[in-house]
C-alpha positions as CSV (number, residue, x, y, z in Angstrom):
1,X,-2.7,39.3,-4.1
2,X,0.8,41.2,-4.0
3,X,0.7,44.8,-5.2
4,X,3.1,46.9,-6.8
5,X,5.1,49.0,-3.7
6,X,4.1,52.7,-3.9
7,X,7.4,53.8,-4.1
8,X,7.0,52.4,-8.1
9,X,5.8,56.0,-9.8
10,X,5.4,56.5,-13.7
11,X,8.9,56.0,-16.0
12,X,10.4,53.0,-14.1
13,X,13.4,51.6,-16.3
14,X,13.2,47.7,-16.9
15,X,16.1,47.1,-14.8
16,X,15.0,49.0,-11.8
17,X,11.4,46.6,-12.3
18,X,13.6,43.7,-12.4
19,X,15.8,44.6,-9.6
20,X,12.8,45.2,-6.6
21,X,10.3,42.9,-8.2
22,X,13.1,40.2,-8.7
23,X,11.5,39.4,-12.2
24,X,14.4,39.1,-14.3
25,X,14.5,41.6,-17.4
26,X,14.7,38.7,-19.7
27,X,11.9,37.5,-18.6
28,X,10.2,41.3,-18.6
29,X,11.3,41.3,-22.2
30,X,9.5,38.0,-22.9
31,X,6.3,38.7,-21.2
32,X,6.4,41.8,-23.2
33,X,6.7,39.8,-26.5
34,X,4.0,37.9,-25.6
35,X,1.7,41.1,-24.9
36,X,1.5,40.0,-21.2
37,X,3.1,42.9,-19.7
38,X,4.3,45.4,-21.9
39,X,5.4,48.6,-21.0
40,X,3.4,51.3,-21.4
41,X,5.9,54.3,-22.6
42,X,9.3,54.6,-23.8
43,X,12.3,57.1,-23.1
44,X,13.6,59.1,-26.1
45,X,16.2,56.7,-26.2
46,X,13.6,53.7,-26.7
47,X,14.1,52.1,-23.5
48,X,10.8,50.3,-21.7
49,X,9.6,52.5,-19.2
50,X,6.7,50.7,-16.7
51,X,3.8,52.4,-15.4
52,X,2.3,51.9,-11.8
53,X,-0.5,49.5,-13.6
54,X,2.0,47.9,-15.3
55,X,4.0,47.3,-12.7
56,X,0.9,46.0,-11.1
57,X,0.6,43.4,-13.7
58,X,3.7,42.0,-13.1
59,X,2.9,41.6,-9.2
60,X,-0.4,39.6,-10.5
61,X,1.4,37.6,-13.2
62,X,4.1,36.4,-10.3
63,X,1.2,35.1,-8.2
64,X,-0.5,33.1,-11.1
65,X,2.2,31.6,-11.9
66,X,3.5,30.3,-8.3
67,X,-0.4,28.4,-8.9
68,X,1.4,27.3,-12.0
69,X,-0.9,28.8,-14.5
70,X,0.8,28.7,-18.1
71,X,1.4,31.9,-19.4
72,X,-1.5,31.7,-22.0
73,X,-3.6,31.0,-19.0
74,X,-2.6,33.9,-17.2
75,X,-3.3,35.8,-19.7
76,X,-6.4,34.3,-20.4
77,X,-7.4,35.3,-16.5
78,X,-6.6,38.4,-16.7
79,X,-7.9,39.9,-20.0
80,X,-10.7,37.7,-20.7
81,X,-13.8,38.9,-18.3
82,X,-15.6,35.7,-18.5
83,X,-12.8,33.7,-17.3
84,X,-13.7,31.7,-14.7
85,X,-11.0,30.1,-12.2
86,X,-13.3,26.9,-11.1
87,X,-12.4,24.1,-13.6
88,X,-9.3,25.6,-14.0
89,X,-7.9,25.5,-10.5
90,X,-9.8,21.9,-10.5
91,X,-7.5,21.1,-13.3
92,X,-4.5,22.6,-11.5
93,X,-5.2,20.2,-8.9
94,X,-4.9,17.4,-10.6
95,X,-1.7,18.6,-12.7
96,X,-0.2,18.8,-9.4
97,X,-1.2,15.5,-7.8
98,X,0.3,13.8,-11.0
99,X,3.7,15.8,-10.1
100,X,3.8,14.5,-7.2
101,X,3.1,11.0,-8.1
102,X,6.3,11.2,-10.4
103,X,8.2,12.6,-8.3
104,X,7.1,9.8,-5.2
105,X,7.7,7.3,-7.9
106,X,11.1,9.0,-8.3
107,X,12.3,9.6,-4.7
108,X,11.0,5.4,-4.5
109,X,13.5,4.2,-7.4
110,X,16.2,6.5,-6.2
111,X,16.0,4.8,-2.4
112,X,15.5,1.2,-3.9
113,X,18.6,2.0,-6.1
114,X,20.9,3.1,-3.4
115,X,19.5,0.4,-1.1
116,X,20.9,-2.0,-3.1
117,X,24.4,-0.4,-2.5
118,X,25.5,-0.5,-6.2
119,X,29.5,-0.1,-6.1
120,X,29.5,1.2,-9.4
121,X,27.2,2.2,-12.6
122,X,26.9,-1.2,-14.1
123,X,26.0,-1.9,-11.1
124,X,23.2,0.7,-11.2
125,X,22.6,-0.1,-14.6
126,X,21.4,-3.6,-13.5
127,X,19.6,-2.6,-10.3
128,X,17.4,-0.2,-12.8
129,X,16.9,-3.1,-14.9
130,X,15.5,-5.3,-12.2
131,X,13.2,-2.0,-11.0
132,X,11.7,-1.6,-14.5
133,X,11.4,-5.6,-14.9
134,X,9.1,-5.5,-11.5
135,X,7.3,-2.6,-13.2
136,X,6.7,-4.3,-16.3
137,X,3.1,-5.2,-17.5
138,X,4.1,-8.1,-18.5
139,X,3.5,-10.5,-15.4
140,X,6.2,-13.2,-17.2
141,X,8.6,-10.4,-17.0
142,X,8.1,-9.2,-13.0
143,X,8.4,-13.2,-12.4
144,X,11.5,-13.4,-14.1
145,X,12.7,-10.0,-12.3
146,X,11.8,-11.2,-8.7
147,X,13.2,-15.1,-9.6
148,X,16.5,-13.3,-10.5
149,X,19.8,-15.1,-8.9
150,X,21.7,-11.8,-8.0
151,X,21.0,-10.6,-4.0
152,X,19.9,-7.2,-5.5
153,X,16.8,-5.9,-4.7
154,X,16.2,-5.0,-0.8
155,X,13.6,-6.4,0.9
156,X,11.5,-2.7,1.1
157,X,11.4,-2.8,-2.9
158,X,10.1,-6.9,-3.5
159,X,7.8,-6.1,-0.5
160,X,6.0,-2.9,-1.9
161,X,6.0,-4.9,-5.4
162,X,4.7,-8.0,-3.4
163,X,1.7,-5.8,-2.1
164,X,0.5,-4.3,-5.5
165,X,1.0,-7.5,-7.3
166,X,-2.4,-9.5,-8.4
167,X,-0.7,-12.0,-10.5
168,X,-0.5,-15.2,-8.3
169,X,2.6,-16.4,-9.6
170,X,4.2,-13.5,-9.5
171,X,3.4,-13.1,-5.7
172,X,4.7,-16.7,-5.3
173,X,7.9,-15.7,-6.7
174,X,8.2,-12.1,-4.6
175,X,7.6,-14.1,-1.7
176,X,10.4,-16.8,-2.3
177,X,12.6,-14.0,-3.2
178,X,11.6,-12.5,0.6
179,X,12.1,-15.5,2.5
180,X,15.9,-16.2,0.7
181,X,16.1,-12.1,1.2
182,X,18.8,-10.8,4.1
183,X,17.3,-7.8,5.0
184,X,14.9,-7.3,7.9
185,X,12.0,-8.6,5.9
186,X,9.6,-8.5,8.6
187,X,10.0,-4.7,9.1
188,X,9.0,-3.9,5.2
189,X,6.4,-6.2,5.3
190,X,4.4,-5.3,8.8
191,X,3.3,-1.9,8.1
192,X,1.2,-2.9,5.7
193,X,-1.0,-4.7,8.3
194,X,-2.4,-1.4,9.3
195,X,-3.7,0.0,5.7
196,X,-6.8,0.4,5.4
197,X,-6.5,-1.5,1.8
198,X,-7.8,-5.3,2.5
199,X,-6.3,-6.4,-0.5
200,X,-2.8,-5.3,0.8
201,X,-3.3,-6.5,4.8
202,X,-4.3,-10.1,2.9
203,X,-1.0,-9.9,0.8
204,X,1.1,-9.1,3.7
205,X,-0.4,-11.7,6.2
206,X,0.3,-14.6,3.8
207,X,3.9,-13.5,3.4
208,X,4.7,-12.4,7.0
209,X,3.0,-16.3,7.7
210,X,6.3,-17.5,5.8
211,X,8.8,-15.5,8.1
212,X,10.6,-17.5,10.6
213,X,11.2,-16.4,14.3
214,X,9.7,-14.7,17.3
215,X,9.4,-10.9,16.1
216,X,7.1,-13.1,13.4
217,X,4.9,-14.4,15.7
218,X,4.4,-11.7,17.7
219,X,3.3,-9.9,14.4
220,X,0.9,-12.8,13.5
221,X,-0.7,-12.9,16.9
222,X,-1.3,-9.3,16.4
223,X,-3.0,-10.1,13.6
224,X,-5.7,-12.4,15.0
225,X,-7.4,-8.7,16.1
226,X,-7.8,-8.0,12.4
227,X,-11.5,-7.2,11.4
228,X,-11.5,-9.9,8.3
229,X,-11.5,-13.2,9.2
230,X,-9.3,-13.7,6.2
231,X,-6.8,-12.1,7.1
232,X,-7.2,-13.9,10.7
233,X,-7.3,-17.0,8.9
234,X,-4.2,-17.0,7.6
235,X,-2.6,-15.5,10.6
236,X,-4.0,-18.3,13.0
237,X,-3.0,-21.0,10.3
238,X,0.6,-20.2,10.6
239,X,0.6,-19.6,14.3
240,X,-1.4,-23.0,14.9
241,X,2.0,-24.9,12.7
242,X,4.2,-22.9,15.5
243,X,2.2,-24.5,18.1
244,X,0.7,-20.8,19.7
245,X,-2.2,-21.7,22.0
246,X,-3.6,-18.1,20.7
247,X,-4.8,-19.3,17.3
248,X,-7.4,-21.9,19.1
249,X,-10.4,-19.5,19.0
250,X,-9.7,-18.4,15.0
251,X,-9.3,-22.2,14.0
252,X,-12.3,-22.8,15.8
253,X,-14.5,-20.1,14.3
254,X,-12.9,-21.3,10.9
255,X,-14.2,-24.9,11.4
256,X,-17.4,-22.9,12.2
257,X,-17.7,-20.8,9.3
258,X,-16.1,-23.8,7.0
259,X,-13.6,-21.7,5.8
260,X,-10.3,-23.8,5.4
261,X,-12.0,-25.5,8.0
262,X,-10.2,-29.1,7.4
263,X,-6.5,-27.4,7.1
264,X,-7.9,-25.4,10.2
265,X,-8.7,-28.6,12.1
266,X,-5.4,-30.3,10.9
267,X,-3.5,-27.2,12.6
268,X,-5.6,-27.4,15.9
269,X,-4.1,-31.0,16.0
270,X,-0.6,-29.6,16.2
271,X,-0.3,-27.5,19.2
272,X,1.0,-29.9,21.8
273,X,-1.0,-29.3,25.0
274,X,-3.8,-28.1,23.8
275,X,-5.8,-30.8,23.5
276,X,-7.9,-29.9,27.0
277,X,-8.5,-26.6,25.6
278,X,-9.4,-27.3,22.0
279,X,-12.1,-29.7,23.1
280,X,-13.7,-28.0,25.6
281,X,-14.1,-24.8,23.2
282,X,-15.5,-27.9,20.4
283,X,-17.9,-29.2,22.9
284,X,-19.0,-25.7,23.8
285,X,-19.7,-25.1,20.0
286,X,-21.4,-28.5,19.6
287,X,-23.6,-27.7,22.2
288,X,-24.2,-23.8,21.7
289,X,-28.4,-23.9,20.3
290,X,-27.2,-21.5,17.0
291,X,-24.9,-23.3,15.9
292,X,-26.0,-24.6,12.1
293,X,-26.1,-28.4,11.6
294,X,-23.6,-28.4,8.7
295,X,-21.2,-26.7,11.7
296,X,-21.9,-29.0,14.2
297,X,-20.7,-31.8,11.6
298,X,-17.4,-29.5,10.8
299,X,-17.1,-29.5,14.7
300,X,-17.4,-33.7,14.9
301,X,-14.7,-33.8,12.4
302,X,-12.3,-31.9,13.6
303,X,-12.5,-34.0,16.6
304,X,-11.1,-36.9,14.8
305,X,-8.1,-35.0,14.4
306,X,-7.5,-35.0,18.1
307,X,-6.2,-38.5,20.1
308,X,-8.8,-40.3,20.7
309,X,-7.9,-40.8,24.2
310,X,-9.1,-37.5,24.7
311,X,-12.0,-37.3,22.3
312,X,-13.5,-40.9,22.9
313,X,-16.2,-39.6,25.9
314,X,-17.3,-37.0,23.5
315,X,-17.8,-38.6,20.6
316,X,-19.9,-41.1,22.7
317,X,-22.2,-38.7,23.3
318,X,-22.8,-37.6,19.8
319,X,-23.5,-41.2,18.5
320,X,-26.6,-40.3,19.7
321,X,-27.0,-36.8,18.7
322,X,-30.1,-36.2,17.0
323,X,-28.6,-34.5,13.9
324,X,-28.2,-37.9,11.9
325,X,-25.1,-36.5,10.3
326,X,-23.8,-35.7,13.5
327,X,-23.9,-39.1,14.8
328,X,-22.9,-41.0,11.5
329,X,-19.5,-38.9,11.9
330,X,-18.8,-39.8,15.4
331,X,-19.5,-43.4,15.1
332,X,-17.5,-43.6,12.0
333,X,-14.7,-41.7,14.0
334,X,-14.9,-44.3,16.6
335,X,-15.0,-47.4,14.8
């Protein structure tokens, strides 16, 4: 706590306390007004003269306010004896943490503004229209604001609303506005595939799935690490339809787990070249002892998606499997 210098004595003028505390007089006037710090003599000539203890108080009222205490809570602390700073200070806390989420939210709308490189203030005008139609509550409104036919928005603002959006239409439309966007769409949206929020890594996957090129795939394969399998899922999907060898495994496990297993089994069909390595990591499923029955008839299936050329030994051998589901689905894939 800061204390009054000791060069303060008895009789200090107001504007000698103003000038070496740096507490304006104005404000030494108010404070006095309030009965927060008053002076505690006067000259003959009626000016406030300031006491070492007074001078004191000012020190102490300086520091509570730089916690930003109000000045009726500062002088709540330091006249009232029972005062207690706990729930205050917890409340002081919180005060601030809502600041600062104003003034993020701020600083955000300021860069998406100039972003968009408005040449002039309609064109600002309408930029700040789009922002708060994104904001809206009203989902019918963000869809309209992301559908809108002016180039406007940058790719950082639709991606940060496409990540906080739950409204499945309104995702759709964020995500066509991304793919039509021409901003580096692929550097708003890959960040987000290291939150820790599983909601937001699933938003971005399925939009950075729609993003054309090599810096995309790289980005997707990445993905395939991911610890959900959703996430995974949707990573391998797209990378299977670009014909990477490195979604094999997750389609697999997905035909496995029959989740999207027959879109994941259509996708194993079209990497070119694969076929070797897709139905030796089948067989090897087929044949692993835990693998459930219902899997095992998953697994059959997707080998009907391969050419049968390739598959024709294998499902031989399951026609007489002795999981009767089993063997019903290769011989029906045969005939």
């Amino acid at each position: 706590m800061l204390s009054a210098p000791n060069r303060y004595g008895t009789g200090v003028l107001i504007g000698e306390v103003a000038r070496r505390s740096g507490v304006s007089a104005r404000m030494l006037r108010h404070y006095d007004r309030l009965g927060l710090v008053s002076p505690t003599g006067r000259t003959v000539g009626g000016y406030r003269e300031y006491a070492a203890d007074d001078i004191r108080r000012i020190f102490h009222v300086e520091a509570l306010r730089s916690l930003g205490l109000t000045l009726r809570e500062i002088g709540r602390a330091l006249d009232d004896p029972e005062f207690t700073p706990g729930g205050l200070l917890g409340e002081l806390v919180q005060r601030t943490e809502e600041r600062l989420r104003q003034e993020q939210e701020l600083l955000d709308r300021l860069q998406a503004i100039d972003s968009a490189g408005p040449d002039d203030w309609p064109d600002v005008l309408r930029v700040v229209e789009l922002l708060r139609g994104l904001d809206s509550v009203d989902a019918a409104r963000r869809q309209q604001a992301a559908l809108t036919p002016d180039d406007e928005l940058p790719s950082e603002v639709l991606a940060a609303a496409l990540l906080t959006e739950s409204d499945p239409n309104v995702a759709g439309a964020l995500r066509w506005a991304l793919a039509r966007s021409t901003d580096d769409v692929l550097a708003a949206l890959a960040p987000a595939l290291r939150s820790a929020d599983l909601v937001i890594r699933r938003r971005a996957i399925v939009a950075i799935a729609e993003v054309p090129g090599a810096d995309a795939t790289a980005v997707l394969t990445g993905a395939l690490e991911d610890l959900d399998l959703t996430v995974r899922k949707h990573a391998a999907i797209a990378l299977g339809r670009r014909g990477e060898t490195a979604a094999v495994p997750t389609l697999i496990t997905l035909v496995v787990e029959g989740l999207n297993d027959v879109e994941a089994a259509e996708t194993l069909a079209m990497i070119p070249d694969a076929g070797p390595e897709i139905l030796a990591v089948l067989r090897a499923e087929l044949a692993a002892p835990g693998t459930a029955p219902d899997a095992r008839i998953r697994l059959a299936q997707a080998l009907g998606e391969l050419p049968q050329g390739l598959t024709r030994e294998t499902l031989q051998s399951l026609v007489r499997d002795p999981e009767h589901a089993v063997a019903l689905t290769a011989k029906a894939l045969l005939a």
